[in-house]
C-alpha positions as CSV (number, residue, x, y, z in Angstrom):
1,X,-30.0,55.2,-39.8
2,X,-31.8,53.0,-42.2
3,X,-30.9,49.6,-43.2
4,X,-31.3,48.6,-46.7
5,X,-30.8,45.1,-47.8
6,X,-31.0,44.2,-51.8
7,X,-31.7,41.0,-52.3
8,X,-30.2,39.6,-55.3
9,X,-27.2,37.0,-57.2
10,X,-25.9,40.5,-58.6
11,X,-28.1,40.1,-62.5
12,X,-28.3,43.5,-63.9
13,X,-31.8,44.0,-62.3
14,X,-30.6,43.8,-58.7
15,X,-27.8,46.3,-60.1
16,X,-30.0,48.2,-61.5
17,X,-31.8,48.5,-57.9
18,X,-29.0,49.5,-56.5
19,X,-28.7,52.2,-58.3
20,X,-32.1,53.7,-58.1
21,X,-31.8,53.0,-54.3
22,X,-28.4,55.6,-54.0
23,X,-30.0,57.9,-56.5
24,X,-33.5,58.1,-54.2
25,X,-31.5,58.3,-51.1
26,X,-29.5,61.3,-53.3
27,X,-32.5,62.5,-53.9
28,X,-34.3,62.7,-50.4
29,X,-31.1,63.0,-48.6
30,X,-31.2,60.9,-46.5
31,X,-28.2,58.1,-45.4
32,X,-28.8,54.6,-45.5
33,X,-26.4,51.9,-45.0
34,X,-26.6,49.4,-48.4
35,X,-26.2,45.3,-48.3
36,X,-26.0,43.5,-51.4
37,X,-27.0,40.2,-50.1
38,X,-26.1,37.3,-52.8
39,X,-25.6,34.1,-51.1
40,X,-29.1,31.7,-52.0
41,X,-29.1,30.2,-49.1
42,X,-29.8,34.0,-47.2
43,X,-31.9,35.2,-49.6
44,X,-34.4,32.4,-48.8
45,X,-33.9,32.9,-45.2
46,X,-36.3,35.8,-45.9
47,X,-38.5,33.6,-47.9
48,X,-38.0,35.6,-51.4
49,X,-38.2,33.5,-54.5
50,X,-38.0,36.2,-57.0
51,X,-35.1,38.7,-57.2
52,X,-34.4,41.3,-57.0
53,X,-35.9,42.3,-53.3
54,X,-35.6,45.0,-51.0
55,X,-35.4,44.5,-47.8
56,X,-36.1,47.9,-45.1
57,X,-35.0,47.4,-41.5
58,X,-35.1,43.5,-41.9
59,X,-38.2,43.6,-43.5
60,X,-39.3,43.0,-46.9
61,X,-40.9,45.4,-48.8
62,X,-40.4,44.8,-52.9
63,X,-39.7,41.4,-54.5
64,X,-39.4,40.3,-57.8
65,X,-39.0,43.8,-59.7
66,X,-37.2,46.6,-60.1
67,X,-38.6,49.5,-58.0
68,X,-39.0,52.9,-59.3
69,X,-37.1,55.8,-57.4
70,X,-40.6,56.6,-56.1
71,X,-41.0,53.3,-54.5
72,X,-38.1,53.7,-53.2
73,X,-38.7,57.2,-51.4
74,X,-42.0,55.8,-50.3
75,X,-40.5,53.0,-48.6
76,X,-37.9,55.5,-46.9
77,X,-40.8,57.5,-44.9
């Protein structure tokens, strides 16, 4: 199973990723396990300086927008 980390100090963007993640993973059924990651100082542990990011499998694919449900399902092959 997939790891997916969002990246984010919880601003309606990174909650709005969060959603689009479930609803891609509804939509491709596939299981994932979700982290909401808010603390600064772990966020730039993956050297992101622009929120929200998502993070596959400890490593980081989007940063700094909010990714489409297509992105998403990309990102999930």
């Amino acid at each position: 199973m997939q790891t997916i980390k969002i990246l984010g100090t919880g601003c309606p963007k990174c909650k709005q990723t969060e959603a689009i993640i479930k609803e891609a993973l509804a939509q491709s059924g596939k299981e994932a396990e979700i982290i909401k990651v808010e603390d600064i100082q772990k966020i730039m542990e993956y050297n992101v300086m622009s929120t929200p990011a998502v993070v596959v499998d400890e490593v980081v694919k989007l940063r700094g927008k909010v990714p489409s449900i297509q992105e998403i399902l990309t990102l999930l092959d």
